[in-house]
N, C-alpha and C positions, 0 to 999 in steps of 0.2 A: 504494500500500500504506500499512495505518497504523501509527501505533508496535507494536500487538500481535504483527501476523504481518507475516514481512518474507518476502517470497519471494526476494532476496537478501540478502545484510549491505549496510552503507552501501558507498556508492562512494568510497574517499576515497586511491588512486594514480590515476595515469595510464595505467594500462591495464587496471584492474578495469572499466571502460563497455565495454571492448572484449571483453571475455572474458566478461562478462554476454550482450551482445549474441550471441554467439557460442552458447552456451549455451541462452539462447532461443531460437535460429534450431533448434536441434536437437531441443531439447525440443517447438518446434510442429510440426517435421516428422514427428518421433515419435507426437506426439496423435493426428494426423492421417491419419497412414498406420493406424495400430493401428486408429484407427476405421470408417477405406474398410477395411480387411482384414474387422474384425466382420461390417459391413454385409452386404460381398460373400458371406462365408461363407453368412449366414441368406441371403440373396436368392435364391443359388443351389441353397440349402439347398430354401427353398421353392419356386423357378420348375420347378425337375429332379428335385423328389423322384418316388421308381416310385411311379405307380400302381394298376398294377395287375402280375397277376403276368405277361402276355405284354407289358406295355411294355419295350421295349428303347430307349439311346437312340440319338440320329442321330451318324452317322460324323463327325467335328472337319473344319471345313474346310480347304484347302489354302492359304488365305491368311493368310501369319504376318507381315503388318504392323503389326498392333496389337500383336504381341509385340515386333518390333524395334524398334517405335516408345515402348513404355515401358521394356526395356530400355537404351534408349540414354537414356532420360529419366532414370531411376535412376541409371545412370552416371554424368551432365556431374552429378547432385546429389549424389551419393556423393563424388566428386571435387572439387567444390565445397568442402565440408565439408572434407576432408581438408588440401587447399592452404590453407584459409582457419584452420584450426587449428595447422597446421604455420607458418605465418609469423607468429602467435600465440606460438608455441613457442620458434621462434628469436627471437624480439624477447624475450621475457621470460625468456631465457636470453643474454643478450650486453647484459651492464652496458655502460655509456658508460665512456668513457676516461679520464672528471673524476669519475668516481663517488666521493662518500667510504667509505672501507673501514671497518668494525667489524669486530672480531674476536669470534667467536662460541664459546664453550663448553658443549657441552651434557653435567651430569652430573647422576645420583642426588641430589634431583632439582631442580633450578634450572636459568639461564641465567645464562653469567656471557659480560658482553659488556663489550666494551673501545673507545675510543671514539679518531683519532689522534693526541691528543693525552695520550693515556696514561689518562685518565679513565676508570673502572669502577663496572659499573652489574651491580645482580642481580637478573634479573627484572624489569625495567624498561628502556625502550630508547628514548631520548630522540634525536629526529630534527629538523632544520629543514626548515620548509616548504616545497617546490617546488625541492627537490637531492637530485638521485639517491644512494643508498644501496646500497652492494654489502657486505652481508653472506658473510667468509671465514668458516664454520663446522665445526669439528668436534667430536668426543665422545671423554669420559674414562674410558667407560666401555660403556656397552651402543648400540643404535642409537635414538636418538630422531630426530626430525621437527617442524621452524621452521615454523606455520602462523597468520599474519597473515588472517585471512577478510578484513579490510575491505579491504585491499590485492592480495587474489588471488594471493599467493605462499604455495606450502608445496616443499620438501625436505628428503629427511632428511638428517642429522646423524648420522655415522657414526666409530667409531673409527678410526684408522690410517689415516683420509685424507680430504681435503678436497672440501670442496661448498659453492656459493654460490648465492645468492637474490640478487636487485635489485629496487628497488621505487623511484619518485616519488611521493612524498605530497603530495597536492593538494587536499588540507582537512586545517586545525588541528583537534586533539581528539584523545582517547585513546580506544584502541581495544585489542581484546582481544590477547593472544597465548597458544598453544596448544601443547603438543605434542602429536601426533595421532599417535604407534605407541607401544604401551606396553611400558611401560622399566619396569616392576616395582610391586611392592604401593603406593608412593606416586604413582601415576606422576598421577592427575587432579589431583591436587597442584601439578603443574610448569603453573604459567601464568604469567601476565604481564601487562605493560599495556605500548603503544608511546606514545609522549607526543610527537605531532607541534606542532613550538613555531613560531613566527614566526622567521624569521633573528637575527634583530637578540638577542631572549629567548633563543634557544641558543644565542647566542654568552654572554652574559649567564652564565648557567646553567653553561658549558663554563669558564668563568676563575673558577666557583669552586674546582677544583682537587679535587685527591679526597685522600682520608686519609692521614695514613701508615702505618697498621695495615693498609688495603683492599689497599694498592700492596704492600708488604712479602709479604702472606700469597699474593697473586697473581705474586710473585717478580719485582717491581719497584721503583723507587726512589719514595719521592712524587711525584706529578706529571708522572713519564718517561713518554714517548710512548712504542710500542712499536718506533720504529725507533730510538729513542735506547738504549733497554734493550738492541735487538740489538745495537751497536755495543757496548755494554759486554760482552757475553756474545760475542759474536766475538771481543774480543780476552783477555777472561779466560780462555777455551777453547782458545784459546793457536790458533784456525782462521785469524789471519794471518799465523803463521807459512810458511803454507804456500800460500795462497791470496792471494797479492800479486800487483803490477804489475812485481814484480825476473825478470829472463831466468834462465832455469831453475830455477824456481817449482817445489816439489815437487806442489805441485795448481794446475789452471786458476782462470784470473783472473775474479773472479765477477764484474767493473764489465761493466754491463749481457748480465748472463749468461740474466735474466729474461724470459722468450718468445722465444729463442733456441734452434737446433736444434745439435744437439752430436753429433757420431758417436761411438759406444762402442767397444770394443776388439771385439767380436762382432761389428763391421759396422752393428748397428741405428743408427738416428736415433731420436732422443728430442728430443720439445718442452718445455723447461726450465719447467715451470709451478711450483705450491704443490706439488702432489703427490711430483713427481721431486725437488723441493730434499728436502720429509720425508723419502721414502725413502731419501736420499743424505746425510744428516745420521743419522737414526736405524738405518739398515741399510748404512753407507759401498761394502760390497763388490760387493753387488745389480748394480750399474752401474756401472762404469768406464769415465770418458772415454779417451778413442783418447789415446795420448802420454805415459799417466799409470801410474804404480805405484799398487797396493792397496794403498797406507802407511794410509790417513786410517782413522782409531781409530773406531768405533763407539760412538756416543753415546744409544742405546737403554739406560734406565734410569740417566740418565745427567742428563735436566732432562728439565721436564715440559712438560706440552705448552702454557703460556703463555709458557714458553720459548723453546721451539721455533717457537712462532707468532710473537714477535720476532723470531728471528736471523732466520727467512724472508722480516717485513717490510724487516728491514734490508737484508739482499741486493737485495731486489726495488725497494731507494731507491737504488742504485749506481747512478748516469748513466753516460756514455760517458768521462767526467770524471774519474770515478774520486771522484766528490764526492756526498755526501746529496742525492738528488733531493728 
């Protein structure tokens, strides 16, 4: 293809070759079949059209091999496709475990993303080359949608609870970014650019440190990472008082509470992710661990949600230690 028409966007993660490739396999089978379907129609169209008015035609014969035989063909290719999408699916949804995390904001109408060393960025999303990226994203307001074409991720960006993208960038250059469900009268407005840098240049780039106007207005201190902010805001919240390592703790101990299953007073299990922490910080009552009084105060309207996106990284930096992971 040439600069003009690109029948895909550039290839520039780690698994856009492979979702392309995938993509095409569908897209030629579809050509293909549509076109033996046209054919077939007119062939039989012409071979069997009546005659005349006493032509009748001949009774179908009783050997149905060549139907079992393209049905099963249809099948192992139907299923092909399905398995070979579906493992597509799960890989581009299961970040690596060294993933760096950004924090994602989507409002009316910008991106406001946070980088872990406290570093904030608007509309612009500044990445190192060939290190995974696990984008934690939500919304301040209505539902928008994180879509990167060059890198082959989009999900939406939804209020009142959390959704992640991952991606490995594996060409330097700036590429577009999008929001793809519209979020209101400015909504083609809301773009971006991703600025994939060499390692070495985004680290460079990362120790210039960001404002203190940027950090303040996003409800943090200059320069604070966003698990250092949490730690401030956990204990200003006055939430260790009750959530310690001390025996008869009025709430459970959160050191490594993060992907851990936790039984409620209702019998359920719950898997301790981003989501259960929001709803358990901004909705305290929703869910009660087994052992535990409904004391803990509801904090809905209470800090906002780059707030809220700290104290959860904070939690989620608790080793077994009881120390900043």
């Amino acid at each position: 293809m040439n600069s003009v028409f690109n029948l895909f966007p550039e290839q520039a993660s780690s698994i856009s070759s492979e979702i392309d490739l995938l993509y095409l396999f569908i897209l030629i089978v579809s050509v293909v079949f549509t076109l033996l379907a046209a054919f077939l129609v007119i062939f039989f169209a012409v071979k069997y059209r009546r005659r005349s008015e006493d032509d009748r035609p001949e009774p179908p014969h009783a050997d149905s091999k060549l139907e079992i035989a393209a049905g099963a063909f249809l099948l192992v290719l139907l299923m092909g496709m399905f398995f070979w999408g579906a493992k597509l699916y799960f890989k581009g949804n299961r970040p690596p475990s060294d993933a760096m995390e950004v924090l994602v904001t989507g409002k009316q109408w910008m991106w406001k993303l946070q980088h872990p060393n406290g570093k904030r960025e608007i509309n612009t999303l500044h990445v190192p080359l060939g290190v995974p990226v696990k984008l934690t994203m939500t919304s301040e307001d209505v539902i928008h949608s994180f879509f990167i074409p060059a890198f082959r991720v989009k999900n939406d960006v939804l209020p009142g609870r959390y959704t992640q993208v991952w991606f490995e960038p594996v060409k330097a250059g700036r590429y577009d970014l999008f929001c793809t469900e519209y979020c209101g009268n400015e909504h083609s407005r809301m773009v971006g650019w991703v600025e994939v840098m060499e390692p070495a240049d985004y680290e460079r780039w990362l120790s210039i440190g960001t404002t203190a106007a940027a950090s303040t207005a996003a409800g943090g201190g200059p320069g604070e990472s966003p698990v250092d902010a949490g730690a401030r805001l956990f204990a200003e919240l006055g939430c260790v008082t009750c959530h310690n390592q001390n025996s008869g703790a009025l709430g459970p101990n959160l050191t490594g509470v993060f992907g851990r299953e936790e039984t409620m007073t209702d019998g359920s299990v719950v898997t301790v992710d981003e989501n259960y922490l929001r709803e358990s910080i901004l909705n305290s009552q929703a869910k009660i661990v087994a052992g535990y009084a409904p004391i803990m105060p509801v904090f809905k309207g209470l800090i906002n949600e780059d707030q809220l996106a700290q104290i959860i990284a904070y939690i989620k930096s608790l080793n077994d230690n009881g120390t900043d992971g």
